[in-house]
N, C-alpha and C positions, 0 to 999 in steps of 0.2 A: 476301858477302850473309849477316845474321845468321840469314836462314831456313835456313841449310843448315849453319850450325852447330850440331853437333847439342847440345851444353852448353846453350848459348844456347836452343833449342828448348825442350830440356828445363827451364830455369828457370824459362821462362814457361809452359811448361803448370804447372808447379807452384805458381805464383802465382797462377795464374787459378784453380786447382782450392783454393787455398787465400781467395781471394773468393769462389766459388761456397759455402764453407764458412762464414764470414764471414757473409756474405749472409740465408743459412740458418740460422745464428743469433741473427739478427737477427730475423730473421721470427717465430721461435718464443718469443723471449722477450717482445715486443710481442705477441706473442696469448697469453701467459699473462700478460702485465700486462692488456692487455683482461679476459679471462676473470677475471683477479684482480678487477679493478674492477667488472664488471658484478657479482660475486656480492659486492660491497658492503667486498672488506677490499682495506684499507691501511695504514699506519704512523702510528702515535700521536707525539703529540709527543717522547716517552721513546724511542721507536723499537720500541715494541710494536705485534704486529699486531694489528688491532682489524677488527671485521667492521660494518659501515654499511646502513640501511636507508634507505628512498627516500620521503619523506612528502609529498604534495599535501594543500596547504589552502587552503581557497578560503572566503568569507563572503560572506552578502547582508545589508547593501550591504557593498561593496570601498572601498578598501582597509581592512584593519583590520592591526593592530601583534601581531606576532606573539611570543608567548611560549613559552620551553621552560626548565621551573623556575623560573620568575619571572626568569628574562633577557631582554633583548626582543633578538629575532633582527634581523639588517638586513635579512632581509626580509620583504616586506607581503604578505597576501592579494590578489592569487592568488596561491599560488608553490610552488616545488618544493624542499625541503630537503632533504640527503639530514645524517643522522644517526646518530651513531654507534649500536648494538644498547642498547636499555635501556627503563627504563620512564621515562616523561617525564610531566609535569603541564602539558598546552597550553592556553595561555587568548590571548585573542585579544579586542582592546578596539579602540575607535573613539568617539570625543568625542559624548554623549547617549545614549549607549548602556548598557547590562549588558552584563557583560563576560560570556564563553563561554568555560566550561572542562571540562575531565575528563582523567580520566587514560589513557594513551595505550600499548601495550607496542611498540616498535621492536623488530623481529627483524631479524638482521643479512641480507641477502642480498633481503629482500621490500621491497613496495612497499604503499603505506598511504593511503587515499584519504579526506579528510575534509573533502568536497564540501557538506557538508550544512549549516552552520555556519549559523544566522539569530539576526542583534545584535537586542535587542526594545529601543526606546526609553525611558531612564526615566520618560519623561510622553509619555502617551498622548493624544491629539487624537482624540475623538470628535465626529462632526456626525451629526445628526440628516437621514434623508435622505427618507422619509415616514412618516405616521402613521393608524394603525387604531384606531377608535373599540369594537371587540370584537379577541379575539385569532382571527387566523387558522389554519384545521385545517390548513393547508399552507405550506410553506416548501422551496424543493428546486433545489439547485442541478445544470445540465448536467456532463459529464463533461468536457467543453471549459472548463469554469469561467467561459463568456461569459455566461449566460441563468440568472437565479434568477427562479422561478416563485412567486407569493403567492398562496393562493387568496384572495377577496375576501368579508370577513364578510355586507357587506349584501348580496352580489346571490349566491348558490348557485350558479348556472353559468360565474360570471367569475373572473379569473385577472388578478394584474399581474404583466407580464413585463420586468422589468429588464435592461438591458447592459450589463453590469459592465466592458467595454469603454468605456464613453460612462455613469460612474457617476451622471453632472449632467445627464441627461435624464430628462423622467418617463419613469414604468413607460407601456407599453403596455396598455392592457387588453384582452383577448380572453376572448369568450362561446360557448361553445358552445351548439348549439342546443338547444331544450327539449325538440324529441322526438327528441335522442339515448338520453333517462336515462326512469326511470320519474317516476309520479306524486310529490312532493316532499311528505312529513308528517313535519312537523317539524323538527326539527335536521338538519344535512346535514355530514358529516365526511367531508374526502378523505383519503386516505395517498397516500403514495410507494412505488412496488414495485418502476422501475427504469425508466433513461435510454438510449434505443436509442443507438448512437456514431452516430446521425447527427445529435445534439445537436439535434434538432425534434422528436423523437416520446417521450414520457415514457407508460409505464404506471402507471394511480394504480385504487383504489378509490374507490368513492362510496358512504357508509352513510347511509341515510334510513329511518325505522320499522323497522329490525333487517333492513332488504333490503341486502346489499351489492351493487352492480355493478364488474365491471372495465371501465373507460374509455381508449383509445389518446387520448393530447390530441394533436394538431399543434398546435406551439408556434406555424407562421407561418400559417397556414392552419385556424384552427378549426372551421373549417366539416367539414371535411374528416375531424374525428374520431370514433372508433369506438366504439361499445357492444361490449364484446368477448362479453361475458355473452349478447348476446342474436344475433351472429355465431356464437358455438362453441355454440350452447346449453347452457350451463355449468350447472350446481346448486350446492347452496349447500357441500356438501362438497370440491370440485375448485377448486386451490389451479395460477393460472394464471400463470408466468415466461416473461420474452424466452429465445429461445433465442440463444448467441451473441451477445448484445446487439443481435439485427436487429429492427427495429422488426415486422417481417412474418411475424417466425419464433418458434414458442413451444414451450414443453412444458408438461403437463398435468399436474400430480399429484392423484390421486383417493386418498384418505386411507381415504374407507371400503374400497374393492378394492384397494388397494393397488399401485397401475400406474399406471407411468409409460407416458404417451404424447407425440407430437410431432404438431405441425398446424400449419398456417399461414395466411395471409389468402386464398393458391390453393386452398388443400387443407383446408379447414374439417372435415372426416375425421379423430377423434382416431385414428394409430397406434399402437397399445399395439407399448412396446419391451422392458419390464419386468413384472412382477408382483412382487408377495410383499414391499414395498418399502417400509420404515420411514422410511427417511433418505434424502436423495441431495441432492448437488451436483453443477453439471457444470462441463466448462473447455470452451471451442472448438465445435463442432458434434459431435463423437461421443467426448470422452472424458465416464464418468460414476461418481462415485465415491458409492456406493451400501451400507446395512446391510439384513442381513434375516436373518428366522427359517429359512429354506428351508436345511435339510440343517444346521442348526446342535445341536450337544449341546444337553442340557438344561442353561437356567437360563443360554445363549450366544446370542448374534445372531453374522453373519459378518460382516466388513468386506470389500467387493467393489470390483473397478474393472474399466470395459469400454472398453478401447483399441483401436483398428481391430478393431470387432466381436470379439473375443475379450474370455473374461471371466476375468479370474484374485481367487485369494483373496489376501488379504494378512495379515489380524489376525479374531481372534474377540476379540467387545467384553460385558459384560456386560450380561446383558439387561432390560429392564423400567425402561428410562434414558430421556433426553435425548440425543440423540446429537450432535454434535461434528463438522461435516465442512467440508474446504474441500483447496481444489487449484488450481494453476498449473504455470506454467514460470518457471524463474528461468536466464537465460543455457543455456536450449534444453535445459534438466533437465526433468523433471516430480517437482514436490514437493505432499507431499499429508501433511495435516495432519487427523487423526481421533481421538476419543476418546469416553467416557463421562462423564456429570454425576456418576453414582454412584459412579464410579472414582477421579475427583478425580486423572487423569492425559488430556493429550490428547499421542499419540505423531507425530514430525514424522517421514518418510520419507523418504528422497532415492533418486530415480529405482529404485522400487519393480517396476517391468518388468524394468527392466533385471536389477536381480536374480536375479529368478525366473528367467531368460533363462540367467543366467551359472551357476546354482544352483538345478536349478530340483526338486530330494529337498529343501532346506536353506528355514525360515521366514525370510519379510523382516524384516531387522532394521532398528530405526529410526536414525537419526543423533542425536536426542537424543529426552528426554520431559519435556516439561514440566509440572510440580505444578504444578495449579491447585487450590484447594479448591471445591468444587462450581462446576467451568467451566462456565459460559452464554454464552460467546460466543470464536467463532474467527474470524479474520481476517489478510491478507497487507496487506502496508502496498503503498502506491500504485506503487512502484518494486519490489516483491516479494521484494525482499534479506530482508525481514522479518516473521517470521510470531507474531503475538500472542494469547494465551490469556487469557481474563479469567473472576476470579465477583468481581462485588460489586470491591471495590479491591484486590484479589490478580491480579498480573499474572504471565504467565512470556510470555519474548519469547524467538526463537531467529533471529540474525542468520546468514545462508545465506552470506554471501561470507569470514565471518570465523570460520563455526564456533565460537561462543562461545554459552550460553545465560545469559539474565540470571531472578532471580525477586525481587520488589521486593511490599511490599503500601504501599499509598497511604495519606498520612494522610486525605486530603482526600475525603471521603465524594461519593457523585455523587447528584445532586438526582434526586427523581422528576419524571418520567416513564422518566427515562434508567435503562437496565439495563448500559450497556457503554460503555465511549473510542471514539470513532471517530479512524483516522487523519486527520489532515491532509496529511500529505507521505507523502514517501517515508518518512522520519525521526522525526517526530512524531507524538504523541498527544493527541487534546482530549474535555473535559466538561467540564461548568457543575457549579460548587460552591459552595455558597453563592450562588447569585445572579449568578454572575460566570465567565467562560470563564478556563480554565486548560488551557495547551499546556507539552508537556514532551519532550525527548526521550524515544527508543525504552528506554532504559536509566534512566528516571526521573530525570538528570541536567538541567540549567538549566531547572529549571517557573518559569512566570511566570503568576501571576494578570494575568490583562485586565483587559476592562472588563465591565459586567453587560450580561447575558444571560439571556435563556429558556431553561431544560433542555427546552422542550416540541421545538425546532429544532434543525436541525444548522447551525452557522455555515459560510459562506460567504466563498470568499477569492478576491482577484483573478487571474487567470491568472499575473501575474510574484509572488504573494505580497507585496505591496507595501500591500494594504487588506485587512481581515477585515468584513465585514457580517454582522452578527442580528440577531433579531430580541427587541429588550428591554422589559419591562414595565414600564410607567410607573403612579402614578397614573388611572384613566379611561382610558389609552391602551396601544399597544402601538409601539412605534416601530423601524421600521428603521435601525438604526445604519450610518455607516461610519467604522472607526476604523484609522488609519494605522499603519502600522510602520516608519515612516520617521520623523528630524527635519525639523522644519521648512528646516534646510538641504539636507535631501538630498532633498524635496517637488522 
């Protein structure tokens, strides 16, 4: 029996022990080829190793023909390429279309997302979809992008309310009643101040003989809405915001005392939370990112933030300015974007707590600053990767997922009324110039003149992006457009 030969015994433990070896090296060289490959390097055709990065690109509309150096790839939007490290020139075409390009850096081992892509059609399909015989003081689209609200020149209290969902039915019209508002002398001007996200409740003002009131509208239920003015018993100095975007929930800035309070539709009781308070912006229900005189050097304001009722400093800003504020979350960060008009810099911050937390002898330092020459306007674009600085056509943009800052000054001058770009995406930025809406990316790369437009409105887009509506001046009329961004094949 060969189990009891001991030779024999011993050959094959040494065989098995020489599999078990085998075995184990197998194992390990397949998980350095894994690990090889996932961190992007392989063998070039020469047999050189070269390091590869991971690129997603996607277009609306799909498919579109994907280029890298003017080669066209075999594959089509959507798609995942992976390439080798370099810098690349991607354009991306589809039949009626402008083609979509800019230049791209590929780092070996990362991944590259360019989600954002919209082909604009070379001939643009505008219809006429109703018309105003004066121009309306209102124009203001839901945060949902279903409900754009007109206010209505001949009657003062009425409203047409469109569904951009169903863009071939009339407006609705809806009237509030008459003894919501004061006595009506003369011209009657509404604004926009902000869309509760229950996409029915919009905060507006109503100016009539130099009185302003704030008004809650219910979009479905007009009956139903509120004199805010004469609920808080407001004055004419106290500067009234949704809190949170809840329709029921506000906060109070009184300009001459300088305090910030909070009250609601229960609790009509302004709570002062603040004093001594030049500026402020808020995010959420209790962060508040706020400047003031209180304990500042001379010829200094301080830049403050109050995050779970604790208040910390972050920057001293120069004083006797315009000040500069705004703040979110971007991927569960908290970034906060502040500066001065006088300064002619607004600094971007990345998780500014956190610092002080980790450092907390050591000043918070910004992630970038962006030059702007006398900045009048801050803003995060809709998806919040991006946060844009303007004065006049002097832009600085600083994208948060890629860490790059861009500063570009526009040829294209922006019509009065308009003081700033408002985003449209995540990715893009629009104004009327010259008569006509112009959208461009974040980087002032693929602008495309529209169609014309009123700089008096902000244009309005379908929820898939698929239609833009404004509101355009005609001879005698003022007319709501809706203009495709599609071919007629892809209708």
């Amino acid at each position: 029996m060969d189990y009891l030969d001991p030779k024999k015994e011993l050959r094959h433990r040494i065989l098995l022990m020489v599999g078990y070896v085998l075995v184990a090296v197998a194992i390990t060289f397949a998980t350095i080829i894994l690990l090889y490959q996932a961190y992007g390097f392989g063998l070039g055709k020469d047999g050189t190793v070269i390091q590869s990065g991971l690129v997603f690109v996607s277009s609306q509309p799909n498919p579109a023909n994907i280029y890298f150096n003017n080669k066209l790839n075999k594959s089509r939007t959507n798609a995942r390429i992976t390439l080798p490290a370099g810098v690349y020139q991607l354009k991306l075409t589809r039949d009626g279309y402008d083609s979509w390009q800019r230049s791209i850096d590929v780092q070996g081992g990362s991944v590259r997302h360019f989600d954002y892509p919209l082909l604009i059609p070379r001939s643009l399909t505008t219809t006429n979809l109703s018309g105003y015989t004066a121009a309306p003081t209102l124009a203001t689209q839901s945060l949902d992008k279903r409900w754009l609200v007109v206010s209505r020149p001949e009657d003062a209290l009425s409203f047409d309310v469109y569904d951009l969902k169903r863009p071939t039915q009339a407006a609705t019209v809806i009237t509030v009643p008459k003894s919501l508002v004061g006595k009506t002398t003369g011209a009657v001007t509404w604004q926009f101040v902000a869309w509760a996200d229950d996409n029915n409740h919009v905060l507006l003002t109503r100016t009539s003989a130099g009185k302003t009131e704030y008004v809650l509208l219910d979009r479905s239920d007009p009956v139903q809405s509120l004199n805010l003015t004469s609920t808080f018993d407001l004055s004419a100095n106290q500067r009234l915001e949704l809190l949170n975007k809840k329709y029921d929930q506000y906060e109070l800035f009184d300009a001459g005392a300088g305090t910030l309070s909070t009250l609601s539709l229960k609790s009509t009781t302004p709570t002062i939370q603040l004093d001594g308070v030049l500026a402020y912006r808020t995010y959420g229900n209790n962060d508040v990112l706020y400047v003031t005189a209180q304990g500042a050097t001379g010829g200094k304001v301080l830049l403050k933030v109050i995050k779970d009722s604790q208040t910390f400093t972050l920057h001293s800003l120069p004083a006797g300015s315009d000040y500069l504020l705004n703040l979110t979350a971007y991927s569960g960060t908290l970034y906060v974007a502040a500066g001065a008009a006088n300064e002619n810099k607004v600094y971007i911050y990345k998780d500014p707590l956190g610092q002080l937390a980790a450092q907390p002898t050591h000043a918070v330092s910004p992630v970038q600053v962006l030059h702007v020459t006398t900045p009048t306007y801050v803003s995060f674009s809709n998806n919040a990767q991006f946060i844009m600085a303007e004065g006049g056509t002097d832009f600085g943009v600083y994208d948060i997922e890629n860490q790059v800052g861009f500063n570009y000054v526009s040829k294209l001058p922006l019509d009065a009324p308009q003081t700033h770009a408002t985003w449209m995406d995540g990715d893009r930025l629009t104004y009327v110039s010259g008569g006509k809406l112009v959208e461009f990316d974040y980087d002032n790369t693929n602008r495309h003149t529209l169609m014309a437009a009123s700089p008096a409105y902000l244009p309005a887009f379908a929820p898939d992006y698929a239609d833009i509506y404004v509101l355009a001046p005609l001879p005698g009329s003022v007319e709501l457009t809706q203009t495709s961004l599609l071919t007629a094949a892809d209708r």
